[in-house]
N, C-alpha and C positions, 0 to 999 in steps of 0.2 A: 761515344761508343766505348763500352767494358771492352779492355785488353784482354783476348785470349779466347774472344766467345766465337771466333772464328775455324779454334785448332789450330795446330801447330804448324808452323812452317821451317823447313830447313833451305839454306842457301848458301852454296859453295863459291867458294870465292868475293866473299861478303867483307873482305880486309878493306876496298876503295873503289872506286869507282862506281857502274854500273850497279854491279850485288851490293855495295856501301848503299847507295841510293833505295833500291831494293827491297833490301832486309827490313830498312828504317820504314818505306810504305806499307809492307805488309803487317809489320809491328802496328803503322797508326789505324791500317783497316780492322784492324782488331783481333792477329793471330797473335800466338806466342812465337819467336822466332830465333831460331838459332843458325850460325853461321859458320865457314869454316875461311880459314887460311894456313895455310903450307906453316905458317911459323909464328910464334904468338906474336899478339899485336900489343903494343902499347898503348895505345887509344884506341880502345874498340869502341863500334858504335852504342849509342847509348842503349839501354834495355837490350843490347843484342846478345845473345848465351855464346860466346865465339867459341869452337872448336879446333883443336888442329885438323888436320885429314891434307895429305898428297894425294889426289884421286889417281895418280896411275903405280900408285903401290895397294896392292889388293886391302892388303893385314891391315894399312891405315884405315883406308873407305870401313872397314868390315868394323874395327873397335870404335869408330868416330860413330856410328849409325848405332852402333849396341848401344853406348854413352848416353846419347840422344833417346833411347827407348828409353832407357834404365832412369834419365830425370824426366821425361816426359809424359811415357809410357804408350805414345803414338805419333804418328806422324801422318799430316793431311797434303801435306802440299810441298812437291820438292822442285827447286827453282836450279836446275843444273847451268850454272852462268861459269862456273872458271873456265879460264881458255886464253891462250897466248895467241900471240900474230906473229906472222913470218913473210916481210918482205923484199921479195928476190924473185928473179927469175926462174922459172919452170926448172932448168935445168942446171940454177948452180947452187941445188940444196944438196946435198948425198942424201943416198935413201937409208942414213941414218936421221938423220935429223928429219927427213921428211916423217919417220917413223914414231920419234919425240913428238913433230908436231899432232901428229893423230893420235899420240898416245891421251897426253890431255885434251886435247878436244872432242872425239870421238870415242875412246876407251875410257876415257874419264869418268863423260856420259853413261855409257855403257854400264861400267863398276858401280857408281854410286845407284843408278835406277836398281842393275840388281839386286841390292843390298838393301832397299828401301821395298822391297815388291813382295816379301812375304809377310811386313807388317800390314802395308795396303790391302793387301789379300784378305787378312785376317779380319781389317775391319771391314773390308764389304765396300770401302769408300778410298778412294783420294787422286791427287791431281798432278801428274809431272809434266811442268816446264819445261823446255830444253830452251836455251838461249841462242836462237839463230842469225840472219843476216841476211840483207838483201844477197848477201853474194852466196846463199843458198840456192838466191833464183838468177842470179846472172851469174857470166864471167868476169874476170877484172886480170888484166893486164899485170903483169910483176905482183900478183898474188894466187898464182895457180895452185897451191896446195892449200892454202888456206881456205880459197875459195870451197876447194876439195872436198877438208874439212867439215863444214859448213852444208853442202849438197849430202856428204852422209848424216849426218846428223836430223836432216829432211826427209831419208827416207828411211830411214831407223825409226824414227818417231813416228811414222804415219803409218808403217807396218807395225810395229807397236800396240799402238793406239788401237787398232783391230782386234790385237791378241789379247787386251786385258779387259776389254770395256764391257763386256759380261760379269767382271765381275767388280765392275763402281767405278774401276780405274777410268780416268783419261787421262791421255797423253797429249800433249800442244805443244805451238809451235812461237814463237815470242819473235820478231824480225824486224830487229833494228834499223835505219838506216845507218848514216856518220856519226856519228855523236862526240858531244864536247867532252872527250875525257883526257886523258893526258896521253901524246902519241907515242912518247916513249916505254910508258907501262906497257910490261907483258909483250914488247915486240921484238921480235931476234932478227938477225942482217943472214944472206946465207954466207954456209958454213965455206964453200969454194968459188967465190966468186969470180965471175968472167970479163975482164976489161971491154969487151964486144958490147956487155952492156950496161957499164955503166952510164952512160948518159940515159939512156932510158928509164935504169932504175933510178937517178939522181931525182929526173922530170916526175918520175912515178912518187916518189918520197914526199913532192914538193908539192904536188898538186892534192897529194892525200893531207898533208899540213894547213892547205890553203879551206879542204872542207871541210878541215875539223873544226875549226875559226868559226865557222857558220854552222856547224851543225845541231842535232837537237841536243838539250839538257838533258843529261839524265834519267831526270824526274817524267821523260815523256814515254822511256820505254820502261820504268818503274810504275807508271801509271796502265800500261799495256799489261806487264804483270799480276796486277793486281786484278785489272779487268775479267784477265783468265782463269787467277784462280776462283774467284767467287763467282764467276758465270755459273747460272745454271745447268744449262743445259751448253757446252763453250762450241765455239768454232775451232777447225783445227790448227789456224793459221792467225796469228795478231801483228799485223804489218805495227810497226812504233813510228810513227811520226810522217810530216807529209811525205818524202822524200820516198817511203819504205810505201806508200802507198801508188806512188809515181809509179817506182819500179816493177812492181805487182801487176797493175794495170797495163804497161808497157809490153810484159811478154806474156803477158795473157792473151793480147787482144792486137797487137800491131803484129806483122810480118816478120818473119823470121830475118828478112835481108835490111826490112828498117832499123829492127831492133840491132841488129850489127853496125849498122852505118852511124849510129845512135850513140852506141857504147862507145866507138873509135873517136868520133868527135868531143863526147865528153872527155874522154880520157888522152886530147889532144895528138891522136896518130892521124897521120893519113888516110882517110877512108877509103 
């Protein structure tokens, strides 16, 4: 397949991991694809156009996106993937850092779609991603803001997705389970932590460690990716891997008091 004969694709946070995996799939399905990271890269991926852009500084998102018109002169498909992790306890983040954390996950989102929606507009056509998680559809234990995160993001998208789809846009949803990428990328400890809990957060750390071991490759929600944006006609929802399809089905369809007794046990509390 001709590189490019698909339209262009942007994708944030395309420095490593996930969006590293990402950028490179949508390049082979046949877009042109450009990417960003906070700070230049030395080994960018290969054919990828890497941009700077901080998604929670306006003036960045806003000249990173002109940039991108200005060599490309459109854009089809924006894959909103940067986003940090923060695990800690509910209550030993301050609600500054909690505010950090939704600034790039949530506002991040937020800035780069607005910024990309009146060239969409323009063409009559295109597709935004938003990079979600199983833990958009559960809770998870010593990840309650992230989890947080993750649940806006679900319905931003899906109110979204209503508001533009008259005019070509659609919006979706990408929802990873655990995945093999490096546990310490992108994750922050809280900022005031509480001796109460740390053995739980210790258990919590360890047992997140132990599913990354086994979780999917990259290449499974880089595959889910791709599936959404050249869908025809897309679903609004693309569980990545079996795990993401588990969960899906779990609180779709089980009990609200199994799915609890369910979660605790996975995540090794007393039921």
């Amino acid at each position: 397949m001709r590189n490019n004969q698909l339209g262009v694709a942007l994708v944030t946070g395309a420095s490593s991991g996930i969006g590293k995996v990402t950028a490179l799939a949508l390049q082979g399905a046949g877009y042109r694809v450009f990417g960003t990271s906070r700070k230049a890269v030395s080994n960018p991926p290969a054919g990828i156009t890497m941009l700077i852009c901080d998604v929670t500084d306006d003036d960045s998102v806003r000249l990173m996106v002109a940039e991108l018109v200005k060599q490309a002169g459109r854009i089809d498909v924006l894959v909103n993937n940067a986003g940090i992790g923060l695990l800690g306890g509910a209550e030993e983040s301050s609600a500054a850092q909690a505010k950090a954390l939704f600034d790039v996950n949530v506002f991040g989102v937020l800035r780069v779609t607005n910024a990309v929606l009146p060239t969409m507009r323009s063409q009559k056509k295109g597709r935004i991603i938003n990079m979600s998680s199983i833990l958009g559809w559960i809770p998870s234990p010593y990840n309650a803001l992230y989890a947080s995160t993750k649940h806006a993001v679900e319905g931003y998208s899906e109110s979204l997705d209503h508001e533009v789809r008259a005019t070509g846009i659609r919006v979706v949803l990408v929802e990873p389970g655990v995945t093999r990428t490096s546990f310490e990328e992108n994750l922050t400890r809280p900022d005031q932590p509480l001796a109460l809990h740390d053995t739980e957060r210790t258990r919590a750390e360890n047992l997140m460690r132990d599913w990354i071991k086994t979780g999917d490759a990259p290449d499974v929600v880089a595959a889910a990716v791709v599936k959404a944006a050249t869908a025809e006609t897309p679903r609004l929802r693309y569980p990545a891997g079996k795990q993401a399809n588990q969960v899906r089905f779990m609180r779709r369809f089980l009990p609200e008091s199994m799915v609890d007794k369910t979660l605790r046990k996975i995540n090794g509390m007393s039921v």
